[in-house]
Backbone as a printed PyTorch tensor [residue, N CA C, xyz], in Angstrom:
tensor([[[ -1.7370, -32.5790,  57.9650],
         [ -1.2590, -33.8090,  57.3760],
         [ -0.2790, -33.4620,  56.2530]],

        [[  0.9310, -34.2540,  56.0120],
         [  1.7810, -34.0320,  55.3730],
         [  1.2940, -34.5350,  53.8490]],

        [[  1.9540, -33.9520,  52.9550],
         [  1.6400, -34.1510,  51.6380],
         [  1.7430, -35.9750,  51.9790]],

        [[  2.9590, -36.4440,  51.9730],
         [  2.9620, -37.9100,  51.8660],
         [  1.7510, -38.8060,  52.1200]],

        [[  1.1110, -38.3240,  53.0160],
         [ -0.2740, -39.0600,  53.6400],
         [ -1.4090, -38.3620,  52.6420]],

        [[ -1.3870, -38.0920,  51.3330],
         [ -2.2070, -37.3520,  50.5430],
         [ -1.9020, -37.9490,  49.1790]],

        [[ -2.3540, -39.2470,  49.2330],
         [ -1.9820, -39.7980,  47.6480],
         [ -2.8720, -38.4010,  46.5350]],

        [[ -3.8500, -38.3250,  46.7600],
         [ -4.4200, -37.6300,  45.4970],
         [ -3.5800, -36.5570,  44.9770]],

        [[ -3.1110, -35.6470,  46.4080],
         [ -2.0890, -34.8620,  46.0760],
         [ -0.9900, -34.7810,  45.0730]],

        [[ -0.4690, -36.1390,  45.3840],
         [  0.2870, -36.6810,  45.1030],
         [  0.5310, -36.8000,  43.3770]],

        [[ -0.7520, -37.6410,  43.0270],
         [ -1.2230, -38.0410,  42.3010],
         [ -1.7050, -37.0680,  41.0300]],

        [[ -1.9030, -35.9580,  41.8060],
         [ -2.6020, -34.8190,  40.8260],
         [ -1.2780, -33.9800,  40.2050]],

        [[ -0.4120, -33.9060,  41.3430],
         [  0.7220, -32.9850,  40.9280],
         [  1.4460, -33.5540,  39.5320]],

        [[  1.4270, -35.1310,  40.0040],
         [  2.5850, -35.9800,  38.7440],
         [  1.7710, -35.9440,  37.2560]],

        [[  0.5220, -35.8820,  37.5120],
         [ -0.3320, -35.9250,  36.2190],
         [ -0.2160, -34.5910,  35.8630]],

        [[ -0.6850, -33.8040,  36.4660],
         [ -0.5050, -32.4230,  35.9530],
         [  0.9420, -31.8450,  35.0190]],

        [[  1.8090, -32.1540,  36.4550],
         [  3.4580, -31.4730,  36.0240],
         [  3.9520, -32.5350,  35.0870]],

        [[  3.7890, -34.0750,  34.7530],
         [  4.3590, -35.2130,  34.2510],
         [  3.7250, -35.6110,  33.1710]],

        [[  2.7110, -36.1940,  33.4070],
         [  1.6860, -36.7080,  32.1620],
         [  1.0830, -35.6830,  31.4120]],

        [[  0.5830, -34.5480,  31.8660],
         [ -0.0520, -33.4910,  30.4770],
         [  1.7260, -32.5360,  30.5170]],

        [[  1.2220, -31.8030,  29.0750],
         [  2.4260, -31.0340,  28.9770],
         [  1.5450, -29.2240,  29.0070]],

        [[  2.3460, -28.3810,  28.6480],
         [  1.7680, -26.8460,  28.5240],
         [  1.2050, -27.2300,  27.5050]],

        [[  0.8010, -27.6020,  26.3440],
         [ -0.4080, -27.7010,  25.3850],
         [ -1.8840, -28.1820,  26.1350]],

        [[ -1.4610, -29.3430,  26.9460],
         [ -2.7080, -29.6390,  27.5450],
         [ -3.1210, -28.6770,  28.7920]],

        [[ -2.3520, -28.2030,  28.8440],
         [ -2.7810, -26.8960,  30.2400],
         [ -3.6750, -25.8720,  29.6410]],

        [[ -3.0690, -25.3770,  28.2640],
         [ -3.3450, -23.8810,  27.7180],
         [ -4.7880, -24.5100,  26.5290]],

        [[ -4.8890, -26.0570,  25.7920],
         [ -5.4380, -25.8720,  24.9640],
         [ -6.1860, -27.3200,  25.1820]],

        [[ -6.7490, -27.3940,  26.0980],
         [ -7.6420, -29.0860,  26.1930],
         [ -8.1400, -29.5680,  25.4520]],

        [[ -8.8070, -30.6620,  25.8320],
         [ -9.6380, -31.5350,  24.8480],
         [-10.4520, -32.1080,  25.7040]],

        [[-11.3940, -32.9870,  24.8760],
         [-12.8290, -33.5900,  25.2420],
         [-11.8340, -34.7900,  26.1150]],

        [[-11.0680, -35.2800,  25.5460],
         [ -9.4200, -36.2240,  26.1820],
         [ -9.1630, -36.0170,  27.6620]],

        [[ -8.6230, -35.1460,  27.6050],
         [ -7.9820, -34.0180,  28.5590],
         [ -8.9660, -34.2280,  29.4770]],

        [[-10.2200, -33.6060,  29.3090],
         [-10.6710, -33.3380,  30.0480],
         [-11.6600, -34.7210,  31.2090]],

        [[-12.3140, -35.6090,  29.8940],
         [-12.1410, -36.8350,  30.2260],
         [-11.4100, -37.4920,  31.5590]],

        [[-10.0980, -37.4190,  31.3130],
         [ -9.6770, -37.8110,  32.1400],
         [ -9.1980, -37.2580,  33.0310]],

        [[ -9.3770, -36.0660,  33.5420],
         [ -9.2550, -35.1940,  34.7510],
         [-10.3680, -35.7000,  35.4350]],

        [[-11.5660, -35.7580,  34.6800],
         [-12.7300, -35.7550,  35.7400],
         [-12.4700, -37.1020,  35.9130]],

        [[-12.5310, -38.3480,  35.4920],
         [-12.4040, -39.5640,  35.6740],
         [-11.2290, -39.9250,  37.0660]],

        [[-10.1900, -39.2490,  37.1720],
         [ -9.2470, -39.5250,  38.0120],
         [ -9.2210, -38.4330,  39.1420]],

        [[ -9.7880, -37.0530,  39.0320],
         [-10.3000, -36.5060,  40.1330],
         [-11.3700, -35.7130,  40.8280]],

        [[-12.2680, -36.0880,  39.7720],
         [-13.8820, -35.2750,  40.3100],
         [-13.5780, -36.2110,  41.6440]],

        [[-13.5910, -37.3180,  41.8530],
         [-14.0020, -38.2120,  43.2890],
         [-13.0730, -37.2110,  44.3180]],

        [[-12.1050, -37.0450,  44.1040],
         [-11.4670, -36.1110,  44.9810],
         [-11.6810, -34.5950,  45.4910]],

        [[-12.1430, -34.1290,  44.3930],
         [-12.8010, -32.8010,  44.1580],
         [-13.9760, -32.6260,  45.0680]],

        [[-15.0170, -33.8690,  44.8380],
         [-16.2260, -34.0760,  45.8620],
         [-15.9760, -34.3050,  47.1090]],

        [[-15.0400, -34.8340,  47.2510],
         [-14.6320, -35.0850,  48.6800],
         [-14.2680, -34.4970,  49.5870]],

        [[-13.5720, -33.1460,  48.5900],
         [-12.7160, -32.9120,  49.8760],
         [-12.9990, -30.9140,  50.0940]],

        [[-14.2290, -30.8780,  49.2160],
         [-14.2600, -29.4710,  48.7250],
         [-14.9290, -28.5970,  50.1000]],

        [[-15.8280, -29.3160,  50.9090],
         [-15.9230, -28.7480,  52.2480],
         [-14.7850, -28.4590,  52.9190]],

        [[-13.4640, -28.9070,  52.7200],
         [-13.3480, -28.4310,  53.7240],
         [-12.3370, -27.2840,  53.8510]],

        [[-11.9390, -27.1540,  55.3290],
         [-11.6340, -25.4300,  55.4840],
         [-10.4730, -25.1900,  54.8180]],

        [[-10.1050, -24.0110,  53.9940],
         [ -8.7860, -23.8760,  53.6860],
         [ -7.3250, -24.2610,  54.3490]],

        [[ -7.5790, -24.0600,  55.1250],
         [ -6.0250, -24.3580,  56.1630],
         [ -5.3470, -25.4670,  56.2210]],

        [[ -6.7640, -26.5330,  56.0790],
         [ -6.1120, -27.6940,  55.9510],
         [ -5.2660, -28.4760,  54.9070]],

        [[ -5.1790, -27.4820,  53.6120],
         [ -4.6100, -27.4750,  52.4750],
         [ -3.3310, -26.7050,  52.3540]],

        [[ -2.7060, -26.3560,  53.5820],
         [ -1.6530, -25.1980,  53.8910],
         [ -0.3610, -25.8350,  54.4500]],

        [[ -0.4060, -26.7880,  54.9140],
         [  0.4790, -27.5380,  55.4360],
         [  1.7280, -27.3100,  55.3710]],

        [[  2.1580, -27.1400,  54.2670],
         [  3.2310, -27.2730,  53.0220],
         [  3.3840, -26.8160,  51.5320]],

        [[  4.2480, -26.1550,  50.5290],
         [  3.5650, -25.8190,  49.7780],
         [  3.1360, -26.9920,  48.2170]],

        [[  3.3150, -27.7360,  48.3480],
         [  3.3610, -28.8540,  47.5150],
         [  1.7700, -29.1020,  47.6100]],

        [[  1.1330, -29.3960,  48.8260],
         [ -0.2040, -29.4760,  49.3710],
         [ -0.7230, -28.5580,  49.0140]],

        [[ -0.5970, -26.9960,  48.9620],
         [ -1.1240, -25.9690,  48.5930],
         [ -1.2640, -25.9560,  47.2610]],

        [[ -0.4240, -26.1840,  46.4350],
         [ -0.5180, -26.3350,  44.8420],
         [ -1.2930, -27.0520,  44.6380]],

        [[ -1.2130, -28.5430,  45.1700],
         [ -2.2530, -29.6630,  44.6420],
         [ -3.6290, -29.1020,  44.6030]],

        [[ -3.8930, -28.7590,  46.3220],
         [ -5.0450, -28.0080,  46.4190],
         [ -5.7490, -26.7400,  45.7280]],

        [[ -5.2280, -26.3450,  44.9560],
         [ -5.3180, -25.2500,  44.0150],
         [ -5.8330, -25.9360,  42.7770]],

        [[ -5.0990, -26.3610,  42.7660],
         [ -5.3030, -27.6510,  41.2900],
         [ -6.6150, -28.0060,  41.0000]],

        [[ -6.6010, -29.0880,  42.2700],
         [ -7.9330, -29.5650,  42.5820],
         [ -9.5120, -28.7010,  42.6050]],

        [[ -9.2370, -27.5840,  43.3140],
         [-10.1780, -26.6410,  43.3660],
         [-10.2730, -25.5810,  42.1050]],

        [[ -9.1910, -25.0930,  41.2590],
         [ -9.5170, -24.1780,  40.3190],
         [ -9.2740, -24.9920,  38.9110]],

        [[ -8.3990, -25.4080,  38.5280],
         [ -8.3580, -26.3820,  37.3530],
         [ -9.4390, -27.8040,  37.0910]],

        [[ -9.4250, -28.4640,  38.1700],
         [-10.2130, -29.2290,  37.9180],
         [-11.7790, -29.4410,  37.4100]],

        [[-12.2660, -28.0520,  38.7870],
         [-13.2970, -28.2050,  37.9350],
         [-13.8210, -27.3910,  36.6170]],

        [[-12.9180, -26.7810,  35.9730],
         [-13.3900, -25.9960,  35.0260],
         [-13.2560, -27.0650,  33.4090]],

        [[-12.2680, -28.2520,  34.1560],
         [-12.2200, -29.3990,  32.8090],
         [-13.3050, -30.6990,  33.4890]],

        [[-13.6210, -30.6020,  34.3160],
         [-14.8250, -31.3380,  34.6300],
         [-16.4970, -31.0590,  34.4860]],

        [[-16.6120, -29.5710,  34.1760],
         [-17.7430, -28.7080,  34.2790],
         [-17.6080, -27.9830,  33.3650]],

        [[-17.0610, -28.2320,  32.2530],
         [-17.3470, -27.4860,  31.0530],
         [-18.7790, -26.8700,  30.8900]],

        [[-19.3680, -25.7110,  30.7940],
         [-20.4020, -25.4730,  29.9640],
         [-21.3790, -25.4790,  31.6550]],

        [[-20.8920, -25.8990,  32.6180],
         [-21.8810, -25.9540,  33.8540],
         [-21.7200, -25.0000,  34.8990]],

        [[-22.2390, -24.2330,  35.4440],
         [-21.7600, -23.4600,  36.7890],
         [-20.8710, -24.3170,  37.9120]],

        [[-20.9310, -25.4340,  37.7240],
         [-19.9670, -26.2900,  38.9740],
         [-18.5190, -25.8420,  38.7750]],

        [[-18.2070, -25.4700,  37.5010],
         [-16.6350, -25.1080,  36.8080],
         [-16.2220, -23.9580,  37.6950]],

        [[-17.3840, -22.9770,  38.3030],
         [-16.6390, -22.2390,  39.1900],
         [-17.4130, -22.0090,  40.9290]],

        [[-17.4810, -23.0330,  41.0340],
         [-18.1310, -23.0990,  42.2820],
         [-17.8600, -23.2250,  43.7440]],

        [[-16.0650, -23.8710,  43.2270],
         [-14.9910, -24.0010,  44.2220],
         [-14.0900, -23.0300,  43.8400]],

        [[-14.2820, -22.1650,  43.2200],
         [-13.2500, -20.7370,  43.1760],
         [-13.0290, -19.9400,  44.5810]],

        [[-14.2750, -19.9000,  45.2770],
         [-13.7700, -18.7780,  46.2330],
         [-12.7140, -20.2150,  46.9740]],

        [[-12.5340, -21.2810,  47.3660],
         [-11.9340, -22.1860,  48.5260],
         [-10.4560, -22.0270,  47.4190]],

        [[-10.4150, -22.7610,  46.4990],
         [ -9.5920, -21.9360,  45.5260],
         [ -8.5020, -20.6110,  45.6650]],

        [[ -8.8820, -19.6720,  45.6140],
         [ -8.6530, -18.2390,  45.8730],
         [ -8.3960, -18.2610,  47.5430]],

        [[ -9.1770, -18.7290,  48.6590],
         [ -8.4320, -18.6780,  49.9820],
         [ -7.2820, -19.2560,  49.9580]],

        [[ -7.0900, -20.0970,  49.0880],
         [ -5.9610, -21.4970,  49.3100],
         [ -4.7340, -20.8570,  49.0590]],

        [[ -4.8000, -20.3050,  47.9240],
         [ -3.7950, -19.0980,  47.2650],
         [ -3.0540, -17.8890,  47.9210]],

        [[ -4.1340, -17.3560,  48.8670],
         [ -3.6990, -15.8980,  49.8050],
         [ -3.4730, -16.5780,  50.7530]],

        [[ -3.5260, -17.4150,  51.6900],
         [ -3.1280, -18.5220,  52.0860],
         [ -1.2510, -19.0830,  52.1580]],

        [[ -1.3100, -19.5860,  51.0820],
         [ -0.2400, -20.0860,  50.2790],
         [  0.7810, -19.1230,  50.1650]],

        [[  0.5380, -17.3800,  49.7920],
         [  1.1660, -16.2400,  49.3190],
         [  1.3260, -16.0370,  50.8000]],

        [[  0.7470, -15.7240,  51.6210],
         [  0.7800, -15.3480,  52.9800],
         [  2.1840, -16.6040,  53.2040]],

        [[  2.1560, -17.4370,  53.4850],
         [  2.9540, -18.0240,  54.0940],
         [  4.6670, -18.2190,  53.1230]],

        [[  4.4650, -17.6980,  52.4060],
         [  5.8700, -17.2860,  51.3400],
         [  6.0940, -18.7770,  50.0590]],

        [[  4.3970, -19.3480,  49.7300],
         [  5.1130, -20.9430,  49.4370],
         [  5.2200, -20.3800,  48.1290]],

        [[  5.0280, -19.3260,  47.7240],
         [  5.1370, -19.1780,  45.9850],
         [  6.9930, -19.5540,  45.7210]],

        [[  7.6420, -18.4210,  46.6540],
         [  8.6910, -19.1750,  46.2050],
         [  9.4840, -20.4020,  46.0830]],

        [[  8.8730, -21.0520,  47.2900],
         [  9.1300, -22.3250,  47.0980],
         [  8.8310, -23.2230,  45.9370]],

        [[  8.2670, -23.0030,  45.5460],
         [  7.8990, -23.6230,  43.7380],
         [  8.3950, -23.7840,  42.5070]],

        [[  8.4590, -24.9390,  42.0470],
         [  9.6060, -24.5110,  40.6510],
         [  9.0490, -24.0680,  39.9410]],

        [[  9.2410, -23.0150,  38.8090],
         [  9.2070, -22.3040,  37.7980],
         [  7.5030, -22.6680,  37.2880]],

        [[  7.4070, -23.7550,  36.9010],
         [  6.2270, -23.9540,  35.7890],
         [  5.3090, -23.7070,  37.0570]],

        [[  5.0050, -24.0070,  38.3300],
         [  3.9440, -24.3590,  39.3340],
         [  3.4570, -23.0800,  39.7590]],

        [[  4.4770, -22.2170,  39.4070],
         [  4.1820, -21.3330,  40.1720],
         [  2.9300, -20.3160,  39.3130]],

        [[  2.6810, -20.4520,  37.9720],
         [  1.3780, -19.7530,  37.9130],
         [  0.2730, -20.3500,  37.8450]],

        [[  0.2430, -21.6470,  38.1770],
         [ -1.1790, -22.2950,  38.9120],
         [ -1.5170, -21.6680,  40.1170]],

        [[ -0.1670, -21.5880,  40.9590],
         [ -0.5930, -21.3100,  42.4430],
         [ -1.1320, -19.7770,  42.2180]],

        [[ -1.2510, -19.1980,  41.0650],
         [ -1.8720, -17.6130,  41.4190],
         [ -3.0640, -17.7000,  40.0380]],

        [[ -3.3450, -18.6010,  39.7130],
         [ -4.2500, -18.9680,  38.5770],
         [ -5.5980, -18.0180,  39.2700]],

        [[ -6.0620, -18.7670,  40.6850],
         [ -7.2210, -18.5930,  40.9240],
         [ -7.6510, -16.9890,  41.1950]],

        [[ -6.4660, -16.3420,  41.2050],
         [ -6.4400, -15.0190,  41.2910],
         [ -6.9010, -14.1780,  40.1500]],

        [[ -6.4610, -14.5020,  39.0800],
         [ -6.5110, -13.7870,  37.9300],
         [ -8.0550, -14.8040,  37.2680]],

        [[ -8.7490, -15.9720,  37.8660],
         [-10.1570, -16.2960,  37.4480],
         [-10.9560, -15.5650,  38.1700]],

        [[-10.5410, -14.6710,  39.5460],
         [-11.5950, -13.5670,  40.4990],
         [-12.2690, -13.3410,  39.7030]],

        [[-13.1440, -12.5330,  39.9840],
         [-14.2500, -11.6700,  39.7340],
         [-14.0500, -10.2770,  40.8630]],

        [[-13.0020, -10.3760,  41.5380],
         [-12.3290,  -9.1110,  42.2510],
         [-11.2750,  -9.0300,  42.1460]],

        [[-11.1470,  -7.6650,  41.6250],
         [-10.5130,  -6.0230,  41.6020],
         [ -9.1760,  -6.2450,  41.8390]],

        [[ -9.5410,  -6.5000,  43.7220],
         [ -8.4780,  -6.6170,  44.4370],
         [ -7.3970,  -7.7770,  44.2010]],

        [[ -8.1800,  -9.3230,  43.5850],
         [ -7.2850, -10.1430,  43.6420],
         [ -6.7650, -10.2870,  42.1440]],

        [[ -7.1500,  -9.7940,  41.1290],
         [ -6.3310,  -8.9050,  40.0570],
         [ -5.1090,  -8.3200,  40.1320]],

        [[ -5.3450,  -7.1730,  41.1530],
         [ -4.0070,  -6.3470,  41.1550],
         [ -3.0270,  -7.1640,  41.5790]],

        [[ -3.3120,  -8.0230,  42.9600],
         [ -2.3150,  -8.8490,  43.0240],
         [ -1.3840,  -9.8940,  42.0630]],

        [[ -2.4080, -10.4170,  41.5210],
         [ -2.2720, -11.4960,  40.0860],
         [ -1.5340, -10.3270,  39.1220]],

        [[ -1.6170,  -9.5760,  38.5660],
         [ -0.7260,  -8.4390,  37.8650],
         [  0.4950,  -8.4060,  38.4230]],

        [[  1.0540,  -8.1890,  39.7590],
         [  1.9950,  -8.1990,  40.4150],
         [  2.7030,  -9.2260,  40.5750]],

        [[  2.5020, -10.5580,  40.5320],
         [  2.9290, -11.5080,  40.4290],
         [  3.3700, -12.1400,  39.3130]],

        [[  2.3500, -11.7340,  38.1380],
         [  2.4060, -12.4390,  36.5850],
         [  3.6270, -11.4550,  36.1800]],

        [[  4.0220, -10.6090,  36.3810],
         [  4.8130,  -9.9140,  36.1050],
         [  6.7050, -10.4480,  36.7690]],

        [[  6.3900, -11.0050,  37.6630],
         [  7.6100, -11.6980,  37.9920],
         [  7.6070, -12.7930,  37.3010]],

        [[  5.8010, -13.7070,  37.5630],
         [  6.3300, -15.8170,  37.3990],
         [  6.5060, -15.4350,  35.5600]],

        [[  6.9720, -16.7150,  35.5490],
         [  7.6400, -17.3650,  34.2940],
         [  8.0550, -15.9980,  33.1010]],

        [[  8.9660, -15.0180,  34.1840],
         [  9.5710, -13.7410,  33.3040],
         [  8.4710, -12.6110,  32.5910]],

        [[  7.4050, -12.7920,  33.1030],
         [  6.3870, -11.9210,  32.2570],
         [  5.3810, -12.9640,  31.6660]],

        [[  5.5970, -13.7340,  31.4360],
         [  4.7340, -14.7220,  30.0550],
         [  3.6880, -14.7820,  29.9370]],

        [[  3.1960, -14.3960,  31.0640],
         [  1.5360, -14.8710,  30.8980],
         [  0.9580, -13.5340,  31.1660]],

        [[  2.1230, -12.6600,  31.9570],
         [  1.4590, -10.8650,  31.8940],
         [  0.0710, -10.5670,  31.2400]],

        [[  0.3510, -10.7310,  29.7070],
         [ -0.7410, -10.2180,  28.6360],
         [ -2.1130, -10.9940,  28.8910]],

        [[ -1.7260, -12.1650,  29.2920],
         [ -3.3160, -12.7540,  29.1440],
         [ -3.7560, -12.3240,  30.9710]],

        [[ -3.0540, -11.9210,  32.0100],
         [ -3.6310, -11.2950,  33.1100],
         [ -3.8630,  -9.9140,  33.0260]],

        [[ -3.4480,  -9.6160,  32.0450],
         [ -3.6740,  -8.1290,  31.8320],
         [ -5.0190,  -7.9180,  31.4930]],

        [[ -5.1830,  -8.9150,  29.9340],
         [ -6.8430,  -8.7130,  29.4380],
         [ -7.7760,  -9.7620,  30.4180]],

        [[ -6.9490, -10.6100,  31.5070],
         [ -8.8420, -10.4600,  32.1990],
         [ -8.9690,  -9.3980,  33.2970]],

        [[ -7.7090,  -8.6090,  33.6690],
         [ -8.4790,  -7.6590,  34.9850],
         [ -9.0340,  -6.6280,  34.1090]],

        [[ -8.3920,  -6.5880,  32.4640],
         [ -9.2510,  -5.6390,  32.0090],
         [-10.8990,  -5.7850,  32.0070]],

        [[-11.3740,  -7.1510,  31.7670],
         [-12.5570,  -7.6620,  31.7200],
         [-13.4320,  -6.8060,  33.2420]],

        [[-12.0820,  -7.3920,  34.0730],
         [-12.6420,  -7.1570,  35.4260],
         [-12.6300,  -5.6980,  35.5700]],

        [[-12.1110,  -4.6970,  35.3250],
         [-11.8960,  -3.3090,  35.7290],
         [-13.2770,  -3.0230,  34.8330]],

        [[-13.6420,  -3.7640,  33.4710],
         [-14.8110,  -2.5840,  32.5480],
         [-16.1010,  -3.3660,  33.0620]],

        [[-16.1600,  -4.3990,  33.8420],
         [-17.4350,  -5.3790,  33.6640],
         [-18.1440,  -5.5450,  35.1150]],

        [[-16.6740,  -5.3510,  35.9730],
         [-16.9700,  -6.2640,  37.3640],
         [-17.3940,  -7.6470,  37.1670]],

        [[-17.3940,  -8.4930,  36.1350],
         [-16.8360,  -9.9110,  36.2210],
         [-16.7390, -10.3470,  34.8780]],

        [[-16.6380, -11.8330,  34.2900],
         [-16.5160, -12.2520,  33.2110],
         [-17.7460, -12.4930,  32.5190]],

        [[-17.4860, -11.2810,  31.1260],
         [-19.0960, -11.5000,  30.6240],
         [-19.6980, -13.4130,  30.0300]],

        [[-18.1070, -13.8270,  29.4660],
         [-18.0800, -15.1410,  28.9420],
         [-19.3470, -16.4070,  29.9120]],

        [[-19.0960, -16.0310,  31.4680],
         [-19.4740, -17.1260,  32.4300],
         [-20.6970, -16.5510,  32.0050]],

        [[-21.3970, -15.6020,  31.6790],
         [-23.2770, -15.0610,  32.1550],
         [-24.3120, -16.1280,  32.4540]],

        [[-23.4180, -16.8690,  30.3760],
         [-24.9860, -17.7040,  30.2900],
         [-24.7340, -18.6060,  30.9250]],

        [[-24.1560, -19.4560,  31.6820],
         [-23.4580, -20.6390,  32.0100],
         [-24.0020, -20.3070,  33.3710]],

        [[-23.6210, -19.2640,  33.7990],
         [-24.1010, -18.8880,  35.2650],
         [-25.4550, -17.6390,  35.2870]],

        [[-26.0160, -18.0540,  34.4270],
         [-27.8310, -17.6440,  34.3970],
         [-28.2460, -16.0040,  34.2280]],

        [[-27.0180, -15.1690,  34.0050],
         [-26.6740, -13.5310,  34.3020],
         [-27.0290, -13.5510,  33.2370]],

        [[-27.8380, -11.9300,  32.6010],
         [-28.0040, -11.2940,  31.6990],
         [-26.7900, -10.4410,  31.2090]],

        [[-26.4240, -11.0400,  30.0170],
         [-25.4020,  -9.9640,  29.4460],
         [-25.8120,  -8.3940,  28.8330]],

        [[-25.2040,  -7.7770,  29.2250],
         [-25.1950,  -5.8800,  28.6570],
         [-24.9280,  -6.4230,  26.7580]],

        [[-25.3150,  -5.3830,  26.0950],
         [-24.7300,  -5.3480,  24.9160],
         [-23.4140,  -5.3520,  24.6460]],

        [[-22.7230,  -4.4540,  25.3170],
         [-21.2790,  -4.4600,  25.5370],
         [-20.0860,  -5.8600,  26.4460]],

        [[-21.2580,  -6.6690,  27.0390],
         [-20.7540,  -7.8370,  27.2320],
         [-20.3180,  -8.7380,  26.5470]],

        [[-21.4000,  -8.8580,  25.3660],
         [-21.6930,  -9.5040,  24.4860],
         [-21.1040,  -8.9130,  22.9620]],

        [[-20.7670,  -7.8950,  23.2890],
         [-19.4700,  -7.6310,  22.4040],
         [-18.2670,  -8.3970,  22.6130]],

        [[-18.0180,  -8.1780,  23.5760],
         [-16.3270,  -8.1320,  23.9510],
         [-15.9690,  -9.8840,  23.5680]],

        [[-17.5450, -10.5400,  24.5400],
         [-17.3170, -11.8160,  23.6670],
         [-17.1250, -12.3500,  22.8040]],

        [[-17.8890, -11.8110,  21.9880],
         [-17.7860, -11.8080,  20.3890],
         [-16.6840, -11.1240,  19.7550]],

        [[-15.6430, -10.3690,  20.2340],
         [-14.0490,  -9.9920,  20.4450],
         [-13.2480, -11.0090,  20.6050]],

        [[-13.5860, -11.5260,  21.3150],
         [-12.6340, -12.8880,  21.6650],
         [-12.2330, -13.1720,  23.0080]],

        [[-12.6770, -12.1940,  24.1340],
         [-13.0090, -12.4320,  25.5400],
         [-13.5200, -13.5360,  26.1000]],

        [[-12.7530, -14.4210,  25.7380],
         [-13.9560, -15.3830,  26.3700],
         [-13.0600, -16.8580,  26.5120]],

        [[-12.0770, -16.8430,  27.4510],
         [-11.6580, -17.7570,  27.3260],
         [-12.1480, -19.0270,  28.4970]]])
């Protein structure tokens, strides 16, 4: 199905790219977040079964779907394990998306959502990629902050920040790094 027949799509992209700006991307609020879940948890629930592919269409569809699955719920699920529960559909959507060449199709700002879910892994592998990429999108810019989470990921094998949220016992040294400032 074509993006056009996908109001939410639709809908998510203009709010995202139109109505919030890069402050509300990089630095939310109780606001912010508010109204993400209000205008697309219903969508989020809906549509989270199903198979990646069907989010591939096009790459406009692929972004939304990214959106939907890795941004959304982490401002809808603050403080809850649901915030990363659609990561792996997320992360298919993405290699997916990269597989079929839609990164370039993307203007400038979109394009490090579409590799967001890469650099939230908890694998290795989809790190290195996210390094490789952050290093081209938006000239480097966001390099440093993909740098310090595969570092997370190279010393930890995942994010010590999620533990308590997701029921894991932190190491002492987890619970350092947090207390470092790891922990976004």
């Amino acid at each position: 199905m074509a993006l056009a027949y996908r109001p939410w799509a639709a809908d998510l992209l203009h709010f995202w790219f139109h109505e919030l700006s890069p402050r509300d991307w990089w630095n939310g609020s109780e606001e912010i977040d508010a109204k993400i879940e209000k205008r697309f948890r219903p969508w989020l629930e809906a549509l989270y079964l199903c198979p990646p592919g069907s989010f591939l269409s096009d790459p406009q569809l692929a972004l939304a779907a990214v959106l939907l699955f890795d941004q959304v719920p982490r401002n809808s699920f603050r403080d809850d394990p649901r915030a990363f529960a659609t990561d792996p559909l997320a992360r298919a959507i993405t290699h997916g998306a990269l597989h079929r060449g839609y990164l370039a199709m993307l203007r400038r700002e979109q394009r490090q959502f579409l590799v967001m879910p890469l650099m939230h892994s908890e694998d290795m592998a989809d790190h290195r990629i996210s390094l490789r990429l952050f290093t081209w999108i938006n000239g480097g810019a966001n390099l440093p902050f993909a740098r310090s989470h595969a570092r997370m990921i190279a010393r930890f094998g995942r994010y010590p920040h999620r533990n308590k949220v997701l029921g894991r016992t932190s190491s002492a040294a987890e619970k350092r790094a947090v207390e470092a400032g790891f922990a976004w």
